[in-house]
C-alpha positions in Angstrom: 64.2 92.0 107.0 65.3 94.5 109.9 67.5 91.7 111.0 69.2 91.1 107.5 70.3 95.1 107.3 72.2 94.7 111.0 73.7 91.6 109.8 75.1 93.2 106.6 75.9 96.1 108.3 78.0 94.5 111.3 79.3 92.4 108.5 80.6 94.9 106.6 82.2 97.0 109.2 83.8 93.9 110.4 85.6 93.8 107.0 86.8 97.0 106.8 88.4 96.4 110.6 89.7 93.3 109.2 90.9 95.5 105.7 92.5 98.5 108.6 94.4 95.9 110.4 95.9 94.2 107.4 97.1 97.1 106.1 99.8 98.1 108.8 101.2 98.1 112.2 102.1 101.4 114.4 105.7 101.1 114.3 105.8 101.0 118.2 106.8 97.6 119.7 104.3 98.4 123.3 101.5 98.6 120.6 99.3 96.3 118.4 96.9 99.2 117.2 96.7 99.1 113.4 97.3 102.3 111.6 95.0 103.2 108.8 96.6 104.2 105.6 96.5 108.2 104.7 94.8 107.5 101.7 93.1 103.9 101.4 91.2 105.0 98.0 94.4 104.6 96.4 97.2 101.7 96.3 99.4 101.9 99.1 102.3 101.7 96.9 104.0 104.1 95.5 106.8 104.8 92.6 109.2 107.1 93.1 110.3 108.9 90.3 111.7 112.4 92.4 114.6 111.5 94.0 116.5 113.6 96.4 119.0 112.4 99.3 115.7 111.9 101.8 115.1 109.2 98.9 118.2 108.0 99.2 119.7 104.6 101.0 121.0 105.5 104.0 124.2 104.7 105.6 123.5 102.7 108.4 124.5 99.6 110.5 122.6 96.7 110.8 123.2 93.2 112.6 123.3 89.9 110.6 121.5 86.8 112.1 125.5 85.5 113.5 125.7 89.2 115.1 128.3 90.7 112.3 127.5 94.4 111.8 127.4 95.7 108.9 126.8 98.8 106.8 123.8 98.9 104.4 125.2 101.0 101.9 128.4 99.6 101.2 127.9 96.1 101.8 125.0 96.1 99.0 126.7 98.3 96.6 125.9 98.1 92.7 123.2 95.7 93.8 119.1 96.7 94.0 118.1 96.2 97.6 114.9 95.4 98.9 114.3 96.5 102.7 111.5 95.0 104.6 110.8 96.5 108.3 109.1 94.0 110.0 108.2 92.4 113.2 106.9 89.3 114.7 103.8 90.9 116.7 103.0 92.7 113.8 99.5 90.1 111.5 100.1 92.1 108.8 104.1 91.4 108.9 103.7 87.8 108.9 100.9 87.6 106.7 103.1 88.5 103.8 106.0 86.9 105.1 105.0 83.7 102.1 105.2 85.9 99.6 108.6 87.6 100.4 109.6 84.1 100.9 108.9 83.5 97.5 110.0 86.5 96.1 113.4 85.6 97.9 113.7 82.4 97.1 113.4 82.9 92.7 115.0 86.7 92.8 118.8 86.2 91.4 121.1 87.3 94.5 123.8 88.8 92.5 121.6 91.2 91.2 119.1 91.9 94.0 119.9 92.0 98.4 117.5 91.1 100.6 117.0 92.8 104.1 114.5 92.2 106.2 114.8 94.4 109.4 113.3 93.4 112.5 111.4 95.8 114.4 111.3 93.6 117.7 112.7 94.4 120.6 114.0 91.1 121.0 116.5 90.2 117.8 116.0 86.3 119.0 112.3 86.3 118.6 112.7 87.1 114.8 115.2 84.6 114.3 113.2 82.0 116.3 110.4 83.1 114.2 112.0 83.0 111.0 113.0 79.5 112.3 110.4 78.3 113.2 108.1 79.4 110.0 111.2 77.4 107.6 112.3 80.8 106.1 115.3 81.4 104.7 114.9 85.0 104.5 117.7 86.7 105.6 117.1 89.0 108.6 118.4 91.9 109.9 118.3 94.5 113.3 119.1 97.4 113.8 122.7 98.5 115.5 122.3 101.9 115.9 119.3 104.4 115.5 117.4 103.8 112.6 117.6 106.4 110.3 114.9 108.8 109.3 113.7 107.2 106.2 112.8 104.1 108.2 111.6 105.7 111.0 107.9 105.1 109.4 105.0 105.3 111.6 103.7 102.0 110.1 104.7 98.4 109.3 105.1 96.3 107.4 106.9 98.6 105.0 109.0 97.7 101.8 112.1 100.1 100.2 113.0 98.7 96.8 116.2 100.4 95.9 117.8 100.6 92.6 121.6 99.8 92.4 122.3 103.5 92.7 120.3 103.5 95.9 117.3 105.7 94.7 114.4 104.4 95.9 112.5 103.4 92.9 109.1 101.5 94.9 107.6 102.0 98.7 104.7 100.2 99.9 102.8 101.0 103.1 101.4 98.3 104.4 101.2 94.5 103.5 102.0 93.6 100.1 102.1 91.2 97.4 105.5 90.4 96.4 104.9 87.9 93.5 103.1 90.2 91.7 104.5 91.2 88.0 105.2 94.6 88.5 107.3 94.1 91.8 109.7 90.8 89.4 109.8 93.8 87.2 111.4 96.1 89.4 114.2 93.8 90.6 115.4 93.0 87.3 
């Protein structure tokens, strides 16, 4: 009986390490160490519905996969954007790398842009990730400092913006993107 308590109990703390380290990545590239949502009682998603400019999208260069910089802002314009920061150490990242796939791949592109931002320190590992995995994602780095609404302390982390470029969804930590409520959001 003693035996069947420590076996429960090691098995359950095992899950919630397993449950901590799926739900994000320390935004440091010289780190693995998880980072532990702020609040996991709730969703880690959240709805924005107060917008002020620190909600806004931000005008900011990033770097195509043929190395043609472009600015976030304007090259999106009148379109919702969805803005993944990612990275290839980063489980949690490439766990729900399927279901952005999916999401991608059945989202209508005149209506929605796709950017998912690397976070590596090498560009070329993402792409020879993204490669490698079959995606057709299209993926992004930064060229210049990344501005303070995606400077988050965790990743994976998801900006849906609306085509006014209000954020209108966040979610902390790994997500899944085929859900209802997210196809709802980029129509």
């Amino acid at each position: 009986m003693l035996h069947n308590k420590f076996f429960t109990n090691g098995f359950v703390m095992l899950m919630i390490t397993a449950g901590i380290t799926l739900t994000a990545c320390k935004n440091n590239q010289s780190s693995n160490e998880p980072v532990q949502s702020t609040n996991a009682s709730t969703s880690n998603a959240t709805t924005a519905n107060n917008n002020t400019n620190a909600d806004a999208l931000p005008t900011f260069s990033i770097k195509d996969a043929n190395g043609k910089v472009v600015n976030l802002k304007d090259t999106f314009k009148g379109k919702k954007i969805l803005v993944n920061l990612w990275a290839t150490w980063c489980p949690p990242c490439r766990a729900e790398m399927p279901s952005l796939q999916t999401l991608y791949s059945t989202t209508d592109s005149s209506k929605v842009a796709f950017v998912f931002l690397s976070m590596d320190d090498d560009f070329n590992k993402a792409l020879q990730y993204v490669k490698d995995k079959k995606y057709t994602l299209p993926v992004y780095y930064p060229a210049q400092e990344l501005p303070q609404l995606f400077n988050v302390e965790g990743i994976p982390t998801t900006f849906i913006f609306d085509a006014n470029g209000k954020i209108i969804h966040q979610q902390v930590g790994m997500g899944d993107y085929t859900s209802p409520e997210i196809r709802q959001l980029l129509q």
